[in-house]
C-alpha positions in Angstrom: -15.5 -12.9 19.2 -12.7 -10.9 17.9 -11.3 -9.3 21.1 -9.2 -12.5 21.6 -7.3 -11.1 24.7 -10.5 -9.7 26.3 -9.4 -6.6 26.8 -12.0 -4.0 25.0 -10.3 -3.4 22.1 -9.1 -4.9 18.8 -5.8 -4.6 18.1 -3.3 -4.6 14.5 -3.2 -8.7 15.7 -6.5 -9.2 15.7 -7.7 -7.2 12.7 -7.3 -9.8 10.3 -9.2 -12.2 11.2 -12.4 -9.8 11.8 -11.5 -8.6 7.9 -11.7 -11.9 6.6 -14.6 -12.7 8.4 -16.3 -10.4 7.3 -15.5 -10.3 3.5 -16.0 -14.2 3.7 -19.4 -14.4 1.8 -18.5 -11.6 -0.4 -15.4 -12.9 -1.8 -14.3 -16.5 0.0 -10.7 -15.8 -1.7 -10.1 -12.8 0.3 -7.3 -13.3 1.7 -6.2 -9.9 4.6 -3.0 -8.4 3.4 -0.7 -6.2 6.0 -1.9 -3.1 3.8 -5.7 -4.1 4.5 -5.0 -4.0 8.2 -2.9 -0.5 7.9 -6.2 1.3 6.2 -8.7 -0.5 8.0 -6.8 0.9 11.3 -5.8 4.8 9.4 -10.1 4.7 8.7 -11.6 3.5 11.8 -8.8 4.3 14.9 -9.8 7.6 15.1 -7.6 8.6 18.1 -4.6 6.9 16.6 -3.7 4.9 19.9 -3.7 1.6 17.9 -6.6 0.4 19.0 -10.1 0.2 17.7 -12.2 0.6 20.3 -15.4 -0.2 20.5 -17.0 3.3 20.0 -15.0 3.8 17.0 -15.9 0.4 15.4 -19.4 1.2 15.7 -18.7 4.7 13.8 -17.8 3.2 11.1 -20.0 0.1 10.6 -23.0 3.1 11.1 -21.4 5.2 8.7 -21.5 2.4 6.1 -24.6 1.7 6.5 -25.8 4.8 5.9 -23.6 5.6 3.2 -25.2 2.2 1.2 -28.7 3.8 2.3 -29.4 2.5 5.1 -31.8 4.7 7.7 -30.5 3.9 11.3 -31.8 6.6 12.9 -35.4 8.0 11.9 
């Protein structure tokens, strides 16, 4: 849905629309700033090859989940 290009990844391009998609019901004046895109990519691009694979995004929605208590694993 994101991955516009197809091509595995999300890049610094395609970042903001998956941002404001997904703060959209929690604040629908959201709007993604360049600084957004720049930490969302310094937290979840792990390997710093400016790209978010999607290994890494998968780190990271995990790690939230479990951070707001949610058991993934049991």
């Amino acid at each position: 849905m994101f991955d516009k290009d197809n091509s595995g990844f999300l890049t610094e391009q395609e970042i903001p629309l998956m941002l404001q998609e997904t703060y959209k019901d929690i604040n629908p004046n959201y709007s993604v700033t360049p600084d957004d895109v720049k930490s969302y990519m310094r937290l979840v691009d792990t390997d710093g090859n400016g790209k978010v694979t999607l290994d890494e995004f998968e780190t990271i929605v995990l790690a939230s989940l479990e951070k707001a208590g949610i058991k993934i694993y049991e």
